[in-house]
FIKE-373662 format. One record per residue (C-alpha): y, z negated, x. Coordinates in nm, 3 decimals. Each point is the difference from the previous one (the first is absolute). Layout:
N
Y / Z / X
...
! end
This chain:
523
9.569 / -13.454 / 8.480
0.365 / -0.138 / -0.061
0.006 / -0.053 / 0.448
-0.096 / 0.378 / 0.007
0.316 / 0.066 / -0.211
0.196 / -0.154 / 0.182
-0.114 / 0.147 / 0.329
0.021 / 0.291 / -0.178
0.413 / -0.069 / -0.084
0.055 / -0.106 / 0.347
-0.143 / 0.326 / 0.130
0.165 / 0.196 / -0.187
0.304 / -0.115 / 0.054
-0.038 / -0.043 / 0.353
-0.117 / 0.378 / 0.036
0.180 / 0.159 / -0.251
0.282 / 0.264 / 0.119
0.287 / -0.044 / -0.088
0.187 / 0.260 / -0.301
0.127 / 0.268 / 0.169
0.087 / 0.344 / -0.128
-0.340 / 0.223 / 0.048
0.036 / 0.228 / 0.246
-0.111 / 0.368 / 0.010
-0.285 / -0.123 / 0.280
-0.151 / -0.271 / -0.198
-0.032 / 0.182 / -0.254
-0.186 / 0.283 / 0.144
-0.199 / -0.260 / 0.191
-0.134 / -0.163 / -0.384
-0.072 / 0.375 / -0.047
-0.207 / 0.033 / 0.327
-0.166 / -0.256 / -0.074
-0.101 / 0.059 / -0.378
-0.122 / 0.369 / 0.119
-0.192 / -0.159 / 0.275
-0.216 / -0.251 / -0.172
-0.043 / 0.324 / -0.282
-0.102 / 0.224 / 0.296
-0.277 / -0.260 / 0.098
-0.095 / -0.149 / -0.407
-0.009 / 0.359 / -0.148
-0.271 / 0.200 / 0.258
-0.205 / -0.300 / 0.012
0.035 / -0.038 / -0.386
-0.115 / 0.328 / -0.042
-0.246 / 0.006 / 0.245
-0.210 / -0.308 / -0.062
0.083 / 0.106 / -0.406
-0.207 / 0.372 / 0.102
-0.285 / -0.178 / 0.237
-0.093 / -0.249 / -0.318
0.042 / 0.328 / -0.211
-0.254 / 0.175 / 0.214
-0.251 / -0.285 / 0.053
0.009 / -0.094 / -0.362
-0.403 / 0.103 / -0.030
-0.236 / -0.243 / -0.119
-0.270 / -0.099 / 0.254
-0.281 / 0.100 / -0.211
0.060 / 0.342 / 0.009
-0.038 / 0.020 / 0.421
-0.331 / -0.221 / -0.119
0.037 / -0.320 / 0.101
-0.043 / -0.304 / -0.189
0.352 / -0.104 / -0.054
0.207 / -0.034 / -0.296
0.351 / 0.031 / 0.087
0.165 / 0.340 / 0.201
0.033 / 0.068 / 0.371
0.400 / -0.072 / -0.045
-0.165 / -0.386 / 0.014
-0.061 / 0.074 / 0.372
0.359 / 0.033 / 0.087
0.072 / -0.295 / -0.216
-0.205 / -0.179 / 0.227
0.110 / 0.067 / 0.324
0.402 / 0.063 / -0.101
-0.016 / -0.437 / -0.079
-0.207 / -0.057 / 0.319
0.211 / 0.198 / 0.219
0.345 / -0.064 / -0.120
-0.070 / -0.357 / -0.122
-0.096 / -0.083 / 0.390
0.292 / 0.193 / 0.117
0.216 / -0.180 / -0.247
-0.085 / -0.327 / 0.100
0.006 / 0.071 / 0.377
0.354 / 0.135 / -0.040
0.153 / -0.238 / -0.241
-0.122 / -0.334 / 0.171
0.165 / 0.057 / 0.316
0.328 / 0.164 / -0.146
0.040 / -0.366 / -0.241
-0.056 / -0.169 / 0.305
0.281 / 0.164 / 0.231
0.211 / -0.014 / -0.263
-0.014 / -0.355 / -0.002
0.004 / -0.075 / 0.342
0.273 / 0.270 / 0.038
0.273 / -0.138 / -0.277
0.294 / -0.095 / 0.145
0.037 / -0.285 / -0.259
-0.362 / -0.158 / 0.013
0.236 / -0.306 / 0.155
0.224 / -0.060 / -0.285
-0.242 / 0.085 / -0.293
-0.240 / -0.306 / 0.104
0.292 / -0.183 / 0.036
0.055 / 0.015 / -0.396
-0.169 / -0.216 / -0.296
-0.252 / 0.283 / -0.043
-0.369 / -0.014 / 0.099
-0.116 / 0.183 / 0.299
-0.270 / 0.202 / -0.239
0.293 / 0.162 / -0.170
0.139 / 0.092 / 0.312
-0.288 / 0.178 / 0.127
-0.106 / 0.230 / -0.336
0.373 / 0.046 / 0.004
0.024 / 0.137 / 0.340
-0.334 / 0.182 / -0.027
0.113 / 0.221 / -0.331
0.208 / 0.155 / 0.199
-0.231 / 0.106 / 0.240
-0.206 / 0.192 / -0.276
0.183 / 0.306 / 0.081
-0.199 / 0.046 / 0.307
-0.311 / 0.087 / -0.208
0.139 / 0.259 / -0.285
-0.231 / 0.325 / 0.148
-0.313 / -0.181 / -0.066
0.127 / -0.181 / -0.303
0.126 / 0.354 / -0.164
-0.351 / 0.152 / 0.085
-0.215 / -0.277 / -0.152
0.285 / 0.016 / -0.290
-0.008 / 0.390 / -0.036
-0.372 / 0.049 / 0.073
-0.075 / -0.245 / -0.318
0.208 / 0.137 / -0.213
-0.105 / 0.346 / 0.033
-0.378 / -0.141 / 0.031
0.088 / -0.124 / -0.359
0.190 / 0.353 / -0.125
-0.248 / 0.157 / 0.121
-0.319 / -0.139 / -0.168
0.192 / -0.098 / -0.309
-0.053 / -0.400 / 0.020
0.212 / -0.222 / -0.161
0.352 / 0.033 / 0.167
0.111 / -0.338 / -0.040
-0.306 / -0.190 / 0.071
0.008 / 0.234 / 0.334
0.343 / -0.111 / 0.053
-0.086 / -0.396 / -0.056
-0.303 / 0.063 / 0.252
0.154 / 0.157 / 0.243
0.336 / -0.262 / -0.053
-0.278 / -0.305 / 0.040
-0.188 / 0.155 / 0.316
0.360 / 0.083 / 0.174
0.086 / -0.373 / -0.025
-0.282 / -0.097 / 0.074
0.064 / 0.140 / 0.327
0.327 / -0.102 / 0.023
-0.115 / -0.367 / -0.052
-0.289 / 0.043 / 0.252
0.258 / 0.093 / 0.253
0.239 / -0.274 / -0.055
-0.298 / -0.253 / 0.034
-0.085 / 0.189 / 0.320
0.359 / 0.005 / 0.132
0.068 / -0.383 / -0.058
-0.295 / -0.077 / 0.185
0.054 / 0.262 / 0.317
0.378 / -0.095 / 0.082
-0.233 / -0.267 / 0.146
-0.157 / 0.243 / 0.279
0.221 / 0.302 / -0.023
0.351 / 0.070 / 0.186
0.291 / 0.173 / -0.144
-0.105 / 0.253 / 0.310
-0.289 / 0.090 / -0.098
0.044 / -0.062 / -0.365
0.211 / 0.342 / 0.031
-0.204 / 0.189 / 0.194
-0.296 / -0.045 / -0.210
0.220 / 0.101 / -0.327
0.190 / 0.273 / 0.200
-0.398 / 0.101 / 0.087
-0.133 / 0.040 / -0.331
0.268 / 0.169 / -0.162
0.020 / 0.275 / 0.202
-0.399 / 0.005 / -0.063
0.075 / 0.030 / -0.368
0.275 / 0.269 / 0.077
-0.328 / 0.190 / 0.181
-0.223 / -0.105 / -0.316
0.226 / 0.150 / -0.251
0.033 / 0.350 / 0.226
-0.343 / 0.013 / 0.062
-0.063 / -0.048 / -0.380
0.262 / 0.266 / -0.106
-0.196 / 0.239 / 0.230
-0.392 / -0.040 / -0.018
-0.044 / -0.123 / -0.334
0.137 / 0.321 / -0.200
-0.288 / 0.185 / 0.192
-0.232 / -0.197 / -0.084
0.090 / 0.117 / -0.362
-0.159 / 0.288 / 0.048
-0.363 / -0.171 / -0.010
0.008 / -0.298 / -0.146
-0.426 / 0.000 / -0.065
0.014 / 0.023 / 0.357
0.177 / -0.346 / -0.011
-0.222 / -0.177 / -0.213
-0.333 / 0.078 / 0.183
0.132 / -0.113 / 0.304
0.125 / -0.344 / -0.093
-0.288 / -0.061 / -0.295
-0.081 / -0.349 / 0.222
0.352 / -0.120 / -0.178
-0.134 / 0.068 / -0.349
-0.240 / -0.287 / 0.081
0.267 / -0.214 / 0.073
0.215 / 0.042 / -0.298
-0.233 / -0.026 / -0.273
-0.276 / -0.263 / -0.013
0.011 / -0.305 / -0.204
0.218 / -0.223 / 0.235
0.239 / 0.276 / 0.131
0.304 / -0.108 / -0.179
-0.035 / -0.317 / 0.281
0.033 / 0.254 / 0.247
0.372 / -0.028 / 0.186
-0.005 / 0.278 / 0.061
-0.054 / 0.191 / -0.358
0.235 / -0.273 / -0.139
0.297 / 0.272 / -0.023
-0.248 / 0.282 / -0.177
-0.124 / -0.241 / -0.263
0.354 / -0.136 / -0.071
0.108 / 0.317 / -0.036
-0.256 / 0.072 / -0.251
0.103 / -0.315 / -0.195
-0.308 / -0.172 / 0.047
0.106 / -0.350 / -0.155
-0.252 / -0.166 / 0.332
0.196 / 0.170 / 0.255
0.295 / -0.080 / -0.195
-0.076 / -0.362 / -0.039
-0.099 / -0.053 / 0.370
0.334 / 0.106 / 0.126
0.182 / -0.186 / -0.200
-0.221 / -0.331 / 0.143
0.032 / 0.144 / 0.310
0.404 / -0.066 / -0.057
0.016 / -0.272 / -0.138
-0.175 / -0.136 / 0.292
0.191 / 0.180 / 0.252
0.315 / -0.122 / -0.164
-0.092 / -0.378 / 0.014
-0.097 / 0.069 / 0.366
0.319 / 0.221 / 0.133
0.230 / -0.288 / -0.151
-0.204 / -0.254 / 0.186
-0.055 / 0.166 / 0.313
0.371 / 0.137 / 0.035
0.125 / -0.351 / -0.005
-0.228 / -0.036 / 0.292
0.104 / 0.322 / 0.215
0.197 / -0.009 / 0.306
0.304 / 0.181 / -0.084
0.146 / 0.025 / 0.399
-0.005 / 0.191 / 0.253
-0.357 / 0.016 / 0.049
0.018 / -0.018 / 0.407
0.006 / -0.246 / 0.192
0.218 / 0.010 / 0.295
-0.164 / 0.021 / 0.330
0.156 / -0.011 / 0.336
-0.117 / 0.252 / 0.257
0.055 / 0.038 / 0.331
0.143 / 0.399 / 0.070
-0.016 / 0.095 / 0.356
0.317 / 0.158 / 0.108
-0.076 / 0.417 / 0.047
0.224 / 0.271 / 0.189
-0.091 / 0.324 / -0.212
0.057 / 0.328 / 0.081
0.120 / 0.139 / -0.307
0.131 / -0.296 / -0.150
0.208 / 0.185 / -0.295
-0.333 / 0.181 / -0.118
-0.128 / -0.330 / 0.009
0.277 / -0.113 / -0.227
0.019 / 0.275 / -0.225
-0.398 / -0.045 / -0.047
0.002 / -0.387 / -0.142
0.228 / 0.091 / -0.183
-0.096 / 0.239 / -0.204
-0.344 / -0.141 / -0.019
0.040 / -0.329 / -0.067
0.139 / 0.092 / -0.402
-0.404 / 0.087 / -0.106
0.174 / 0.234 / -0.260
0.101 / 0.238 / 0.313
-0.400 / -0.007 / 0.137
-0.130 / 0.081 / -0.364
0.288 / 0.279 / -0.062
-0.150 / 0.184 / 0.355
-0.365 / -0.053 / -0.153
0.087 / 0.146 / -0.295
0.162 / 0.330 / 0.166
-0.291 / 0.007 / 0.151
-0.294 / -0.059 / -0.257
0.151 / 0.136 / -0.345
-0.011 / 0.366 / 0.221
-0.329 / -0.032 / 0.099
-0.140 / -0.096 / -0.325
0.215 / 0.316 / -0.138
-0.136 / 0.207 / 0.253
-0.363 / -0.098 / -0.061
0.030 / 0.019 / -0.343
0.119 / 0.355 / -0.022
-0.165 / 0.075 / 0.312
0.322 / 0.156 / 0.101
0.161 / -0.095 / 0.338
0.352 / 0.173 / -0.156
-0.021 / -0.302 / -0.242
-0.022 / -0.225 / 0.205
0.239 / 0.115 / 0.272
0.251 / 0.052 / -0.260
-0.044 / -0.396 / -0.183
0.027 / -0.120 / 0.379
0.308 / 0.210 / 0.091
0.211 / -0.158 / -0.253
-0.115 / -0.310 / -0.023
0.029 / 0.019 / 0.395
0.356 / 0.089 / -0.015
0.123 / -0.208 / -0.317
-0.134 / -0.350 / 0.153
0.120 / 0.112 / 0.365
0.310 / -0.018 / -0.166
-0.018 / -0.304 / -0.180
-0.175 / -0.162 / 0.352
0.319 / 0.106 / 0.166
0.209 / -0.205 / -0.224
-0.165 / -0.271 / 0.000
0.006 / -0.069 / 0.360
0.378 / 0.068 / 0.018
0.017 / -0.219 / -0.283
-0.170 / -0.274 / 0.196
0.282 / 0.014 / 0.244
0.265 / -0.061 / -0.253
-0.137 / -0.374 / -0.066
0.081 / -0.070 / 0.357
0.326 / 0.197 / 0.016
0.157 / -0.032 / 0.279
-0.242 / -0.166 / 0.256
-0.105 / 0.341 / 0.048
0.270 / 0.074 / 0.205
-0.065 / -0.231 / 0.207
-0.341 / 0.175 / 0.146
-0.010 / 0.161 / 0.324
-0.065 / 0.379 / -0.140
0.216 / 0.239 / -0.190
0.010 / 0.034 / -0.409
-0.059 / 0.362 / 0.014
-0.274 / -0.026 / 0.220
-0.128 / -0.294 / -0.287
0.055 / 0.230 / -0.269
-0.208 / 0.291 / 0.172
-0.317 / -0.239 / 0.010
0.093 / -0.078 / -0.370
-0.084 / 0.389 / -0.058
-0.263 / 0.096 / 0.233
-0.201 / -0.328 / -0.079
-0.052 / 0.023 / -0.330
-0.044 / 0.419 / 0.012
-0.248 / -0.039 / 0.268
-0.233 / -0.238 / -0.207
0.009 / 0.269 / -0.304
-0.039 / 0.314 / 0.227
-0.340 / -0.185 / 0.107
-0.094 / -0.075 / -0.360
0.046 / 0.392 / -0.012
-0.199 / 0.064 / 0.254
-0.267 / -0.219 / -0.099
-0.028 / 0.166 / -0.367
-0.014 / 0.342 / 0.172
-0.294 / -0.091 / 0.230
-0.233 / -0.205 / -0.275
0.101 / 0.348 / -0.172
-0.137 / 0.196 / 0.236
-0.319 / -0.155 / 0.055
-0.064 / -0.121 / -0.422
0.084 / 0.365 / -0.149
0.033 / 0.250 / 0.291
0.416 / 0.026 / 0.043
0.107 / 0.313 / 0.168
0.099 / -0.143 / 0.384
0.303 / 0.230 / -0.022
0.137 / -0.314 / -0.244
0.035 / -0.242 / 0.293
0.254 / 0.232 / 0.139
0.213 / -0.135 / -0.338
0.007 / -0.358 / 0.177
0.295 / 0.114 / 0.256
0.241 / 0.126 / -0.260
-0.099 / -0.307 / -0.232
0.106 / -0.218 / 0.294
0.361 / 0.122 / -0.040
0.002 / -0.017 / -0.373
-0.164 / -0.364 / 0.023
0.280 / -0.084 / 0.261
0.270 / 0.140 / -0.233
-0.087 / -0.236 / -0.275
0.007 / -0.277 / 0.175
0.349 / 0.096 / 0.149
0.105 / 0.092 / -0.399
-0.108 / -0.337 / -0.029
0.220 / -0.191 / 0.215
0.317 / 0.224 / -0.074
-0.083 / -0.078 / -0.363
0.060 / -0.409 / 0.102
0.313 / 0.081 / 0.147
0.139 / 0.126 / -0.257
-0.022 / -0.320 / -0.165
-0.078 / -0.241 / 0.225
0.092 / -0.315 / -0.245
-0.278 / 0.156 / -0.234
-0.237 / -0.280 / -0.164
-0.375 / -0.092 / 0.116
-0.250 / -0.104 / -0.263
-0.305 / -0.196 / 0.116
0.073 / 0.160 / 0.360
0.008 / 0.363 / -0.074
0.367 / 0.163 / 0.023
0.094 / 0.081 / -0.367
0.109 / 0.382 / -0.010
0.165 / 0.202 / -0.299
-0.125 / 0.207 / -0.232
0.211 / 0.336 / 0.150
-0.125 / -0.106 / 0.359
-0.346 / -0.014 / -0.063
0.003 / 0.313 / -0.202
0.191 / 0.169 / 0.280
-0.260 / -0.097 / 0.255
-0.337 / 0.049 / -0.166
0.142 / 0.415 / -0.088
0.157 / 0.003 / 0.365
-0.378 / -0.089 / 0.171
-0.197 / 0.145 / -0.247
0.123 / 0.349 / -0.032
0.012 / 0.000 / 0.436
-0.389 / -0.149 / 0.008
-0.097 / 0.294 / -0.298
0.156 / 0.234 / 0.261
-0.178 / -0.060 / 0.265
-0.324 / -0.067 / -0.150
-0.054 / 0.275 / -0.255
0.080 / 0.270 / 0.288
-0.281 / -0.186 / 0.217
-0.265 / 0.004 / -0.296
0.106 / 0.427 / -0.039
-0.020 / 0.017 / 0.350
-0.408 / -0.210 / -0.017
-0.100 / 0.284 / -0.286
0.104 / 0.301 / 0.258
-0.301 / -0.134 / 0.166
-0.230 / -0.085 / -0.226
-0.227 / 0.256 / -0.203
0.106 / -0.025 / -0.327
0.369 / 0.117 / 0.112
-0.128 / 0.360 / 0.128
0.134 / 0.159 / -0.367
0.267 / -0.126 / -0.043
0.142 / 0.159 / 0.391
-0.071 / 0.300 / -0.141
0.192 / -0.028 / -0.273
0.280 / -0.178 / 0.121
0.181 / 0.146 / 0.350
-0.103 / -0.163 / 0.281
0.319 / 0.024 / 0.188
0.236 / -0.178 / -0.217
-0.267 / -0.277 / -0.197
-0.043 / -0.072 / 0.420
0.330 / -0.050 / 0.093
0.071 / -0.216 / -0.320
-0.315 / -0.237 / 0.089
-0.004 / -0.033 / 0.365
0.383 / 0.013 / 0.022
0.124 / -0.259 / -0.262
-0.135 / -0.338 / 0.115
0.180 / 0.086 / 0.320
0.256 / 0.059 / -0.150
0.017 / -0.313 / -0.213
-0.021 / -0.183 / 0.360
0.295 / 0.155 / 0.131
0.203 / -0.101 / -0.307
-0.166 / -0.353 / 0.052
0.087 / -0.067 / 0.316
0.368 / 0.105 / -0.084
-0.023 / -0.212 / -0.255
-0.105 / -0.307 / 0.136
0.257 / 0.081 / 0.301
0.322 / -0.026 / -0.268
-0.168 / -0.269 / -0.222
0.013 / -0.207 / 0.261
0.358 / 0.040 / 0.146
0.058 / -0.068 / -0.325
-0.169 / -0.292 / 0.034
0.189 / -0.092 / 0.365
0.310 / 0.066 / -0.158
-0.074 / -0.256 / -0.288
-0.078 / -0.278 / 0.234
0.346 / -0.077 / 0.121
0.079 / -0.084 / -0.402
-0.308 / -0.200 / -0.021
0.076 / -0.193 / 0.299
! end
């Protein structure tokens, strides 16, 4: 304990910024971020509060021989499912954080054992894991509300079972640095938590219909009953959160074994862990190749070998289509993937100009032109997006039966896409000293803001004409041409995504003389 303190001194004081006047941007960034984390606690809070609520029936009324309510089925599989994807996530995030640490060097080069440095390092890779750890937090807390149990015996359960975890994942993390790579180790956590980001969407959108019939529920899982109540259940891993939860002193009693043992085994095994860089080096042979687009080439590895850049294309991707399906609307989905497409184009943009600063000015010393550079720097990245577009559009199309007249929506997205990414780099010159934080370019509060409003209101304006311009064909639009005339609601629908074009072409035409200008000051 007293070598965690002082890690914990040295961190801070190596990290800690220095006292400066607060500015008008951080503070509205602590703001941001306070209504952000309210924006995702308070729906889920109420909607996981509502679904308990609902299913708060006792078994025996839907006659089956159970004693507890069906809300014990989603107490069940809400520890299964987030436990797993807590434990997938947070074992590879404590191990790139170790291998990652810029200090790892001097910190086992001090009087203070190697175990120390390894929890140490790990705690601060907890953050990774927060959706599924508010869920299981949230969920058993309302669980508790709900069914008016014992609120601080529910707290102390679900307290016990969460470190449980915790300690289960340390143990597993000391032992995999041994056949794990700080590669992979962030791919796999990048992985899973964008599969609890999808987890806590699809949860905010199927479970409040399932509200409506929770009997419905019941009868079809009544196999689980069997599983959570028999004389030995309370053995069961997988009902230890639902029993602790209840206060049930065995449950209780088990986890806190369970710790204890952990405990004794995480400060043994983390004295054991290899706390490097997890790769070997190998030499290989590379066979010289003459390429005929070597710049793509370039542009390419480099944006894909930060993992964080695949997994951000993914999830423009994936989050839309589980929207779509969800509300089996293709608007919804064409709408999440529009601005998503357009605010990461952006960011994808800076990050490859970004990439040239660190070698500042070799570039200059290639055989091709910085503006012709700078053009692959926006087409690139607005390219890969306008085919995520496309590809939401055309799963659309096939899943829930999407008007064809929306693929004609994919040209005038092009130029908005394109835009973005230009906004993008004219956004890095106008700072080009700006700070990086674990490889992404750092941008302000005002810029962000700026950009998001910029992209989103041009995306809304092209898409909302297209899905008008889908119900002039469809049946259920046949009233509402009569009411409204045809000449003008026409003109509106099939004129203004053109229009938006137009501007966007203009716009990415100035935005990036803007840009040309700028690099002579860069340079």
């Amino acid at each position: 304990m007293r070598d965690l303190k002082l890690l914990y001194r040295y961190a801070t004081k190596t990290y800690k910024p220095k006292k400066t006047k607060v500015s008008v941007n951080s503070f509205l960034s602590t703001i941001s971020v306070i209504l952000i984390m309210a924006a995702f606690v308070l729906p889920m809070t109420l909607m996981i509060y509502g679904l308990f609520e609902a299913v708060a029936i006792p078994v025996s009324n839907i006659g089956l021989p159970y004693s507890g309510y069906i809300a014990d089925i989603y107490m069940f599989f809400f520890p299964v499912t987030l436990g797993l994807m807590l434990i997938l996530t947070l074992v590879p995030s404590m191990i790139f954080n170790i291998y990652e640490a810029d200090d790892m060097t001097f910190l086992l080069s001090l009087p203070i054992k190697k175990g120390s440095i390894f929890i140490f390092k790990a705690l601060m890779g907890l953050s990774s894991g927060i959706i599924p750890l508010l869920m299981l937090g949230i969920s058993s807390i309302c669980y508790a509300i709900v069914l008016k149990l014992n609120i601080l015996w529910a707290i102390l359960g679900i307290i016990l079972f969460l470190l449980f975890m915790f300690l289960f994942s340390l143990a597993l993390g000391s032992l995999m640095t041994r056949f794990i790579s700080k590669s992979t180790a962030r791919i796999v956590s990048q992985i899973f938590l964008y599969i609890s980001l999808i987890f806590y969407v699809v949860v905010m959108n199927v479970f409040p219909r399932q509200m409506e019939n929770p009997q419905a529920i019941g009868e079809q899982f009544s196999n689980i009953f069997n599983i959570l109540e028999g004389r030995h259940s309370w053995l069961i891993p997988t009902n230890w959160a639902l029993y602790a939860v209840r206060g049930d002193m065995r449950a209780l009693g088990l986890l806190g074994f369970l710790c204890l043992i952990l405990i004794f085994v995480v400060i043994r095994g983390s004295n054991l862990t290899n706390m490097y860089n997890g790769r070997s080096k190998v030499r290989k042979m590379h066979n010289i190749e003459i390429s005929r687009y070597p710049v793509v080439k370039k542009e390419l590895r480099t944006l894909f070998r930060n993992p964080q850049n695949l997994f951000s294309i993914s999830y423009a991707i994936i989050f839309p289509l589980v929207m779509m399906y969800v509300n089996r609307s293709a608007t919804s989905g064409a709408i999440f993937v529009g601005i998503f497409a357009t605010i990461y184009a952006s960011n994808l943009s800076l990050q490859l100009i970004a990439e040239e600063k660190k070698i500042w000015p070799f570039v200059k010393l290639l055989p091709i032109d910085m503006k012709k550079v700078l053009q692959y720097k926006m087409f690139i990245p607005a390219s890969i997006f306008t085919v995520g577009y496309a590809i939401v559009l055309i799963v659309s199309y096939f899943l829930i039966d999407m008007q064809p007249i929306m693929f004609l929506s994919i040209i005038p997205m092009s130029v908005v896409i394109l835009y973005s990414a230009a906004l993008g780099l004219n956004l890095f010159f106008n700072d080009p000293q700006r700070g990086m934080t674990a490889n992404v370019v750092t941008l302000k509060f005002g810029e962000a803001l700026i950009l998001q409003l910029k992209t989103m209101f041009l995306t809304l304006g092209i898409i909302i004409p297209f899905r008008m311009w889908s119900d002039m064909y469809s049946e259920s639009s046949l009233l509402f041409e009569i009411i409204v005339p045809p000449w003008w609601y026409k003109f509106l629908v099939i004129g203004l995504p053109w229009v938006i074009m137009v501007i966007g072409v203009m716009l990415v035409n100035r935005t990036f003389k803007k840009i040309d200008a700028k690099i002579g000051a860069w340079e």
